[in-house]
C-alpha positions in Angstrom: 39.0 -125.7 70.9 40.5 -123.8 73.4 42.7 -125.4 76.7 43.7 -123.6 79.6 46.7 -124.9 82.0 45.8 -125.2 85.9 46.6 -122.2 87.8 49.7 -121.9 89.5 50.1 -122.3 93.4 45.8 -124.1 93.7 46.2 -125.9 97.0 44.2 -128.9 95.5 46.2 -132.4 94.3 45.2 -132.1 90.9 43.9 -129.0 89.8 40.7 -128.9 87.2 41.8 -128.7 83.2 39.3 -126.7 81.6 38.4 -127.1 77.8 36.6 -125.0 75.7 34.8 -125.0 72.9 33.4 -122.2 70.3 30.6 -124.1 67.8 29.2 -121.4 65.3 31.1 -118.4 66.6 34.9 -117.2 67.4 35.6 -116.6 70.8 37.4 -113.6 72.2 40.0 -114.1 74.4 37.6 -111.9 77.3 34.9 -114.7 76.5 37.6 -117.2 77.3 39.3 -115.8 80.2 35.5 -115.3 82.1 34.6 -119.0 81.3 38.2 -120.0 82.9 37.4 -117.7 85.7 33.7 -118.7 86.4 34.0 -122.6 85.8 37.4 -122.8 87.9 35.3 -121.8 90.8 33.3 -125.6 90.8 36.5 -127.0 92.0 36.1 -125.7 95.2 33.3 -127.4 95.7 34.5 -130.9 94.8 38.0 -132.2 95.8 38.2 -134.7 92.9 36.8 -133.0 90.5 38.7 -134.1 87.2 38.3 -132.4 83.9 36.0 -129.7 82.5 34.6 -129.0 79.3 32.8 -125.7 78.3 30.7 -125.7 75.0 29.5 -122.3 73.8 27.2 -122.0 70.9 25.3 -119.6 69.2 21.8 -120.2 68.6 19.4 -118.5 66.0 16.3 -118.6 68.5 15.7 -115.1 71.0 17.8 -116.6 73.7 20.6 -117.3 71.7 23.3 -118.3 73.8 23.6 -121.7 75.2 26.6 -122.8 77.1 27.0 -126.6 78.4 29.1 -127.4 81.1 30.8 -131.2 81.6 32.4 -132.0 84.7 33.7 -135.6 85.3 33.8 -136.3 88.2 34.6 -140.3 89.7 33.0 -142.8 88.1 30.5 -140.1 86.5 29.8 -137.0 84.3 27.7 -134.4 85.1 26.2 -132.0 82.6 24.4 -128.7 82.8 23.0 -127.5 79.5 21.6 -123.1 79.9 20.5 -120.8 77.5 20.2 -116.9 77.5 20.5 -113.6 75.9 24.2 -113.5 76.2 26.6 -115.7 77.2 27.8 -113.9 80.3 24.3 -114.8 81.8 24.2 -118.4 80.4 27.8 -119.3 82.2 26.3 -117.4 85.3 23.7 -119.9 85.4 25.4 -122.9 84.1 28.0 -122.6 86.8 25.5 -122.3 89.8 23.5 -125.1 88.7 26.5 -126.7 88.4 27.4 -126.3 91.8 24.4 -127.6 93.2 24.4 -130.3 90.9 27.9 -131.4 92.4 26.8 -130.6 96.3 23.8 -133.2 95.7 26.3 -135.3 94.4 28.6 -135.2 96.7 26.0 -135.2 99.8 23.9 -138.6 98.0 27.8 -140.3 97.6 29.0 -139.7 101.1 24.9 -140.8 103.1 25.1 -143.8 101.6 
């Protein structure tokens, strides 16, 4: 498992803890960097947004990448589970779904 430490200088409270995970596969430290870079961007989307957790594994079917993304957020967790050719494209589309996932969120927590 691989942690990263907040950036230095964020402007948020508490900024987002990232964890990743490698299951089947080692991951290079470019693999690692772009996950950090890619998933620290969901942050800016929610102001509490606690903890992330990325899992990477490799598959044996002909998209064989899948990368799950877990966000807690208050009194929740949401996931979003893609699979591609290559991981570059799974995180891609893990992280906008994501995204959406926290703006309907965040939009059904504050009509009510």
């Amino acid at each position: 498992m691989y942690m990263t430490t907040p950036t230095p200088g964020q402007k948020t409270l508490k900024s987002m803890e990232v964890k990743i995970k490698a299951l089947k596969f080692d991951a290079d430290e470019k693999l690692i960097a772009l996950v950090e870079k890619k998933v620290a961007r969901i942050e800016k989307f929610f102001d509490n947004t606690g903890d992330a957790e990325v899992t990477l594994t490799q598959l044996n079917e002909p998209v064989g990448k899948q990368v799950k993304i877990m966000v807690h957020v208050p009194g929740e967790e949401l996931v979003v589970e893609r699979n591609a050719k290559n991981f570059e494209e799974a995180l891609t589309e893990a992280v906008d779904a994501m995204k959406e996932r926290i703006t309907r969120n965040k939009e059904k927590k504050y009509a009510k």
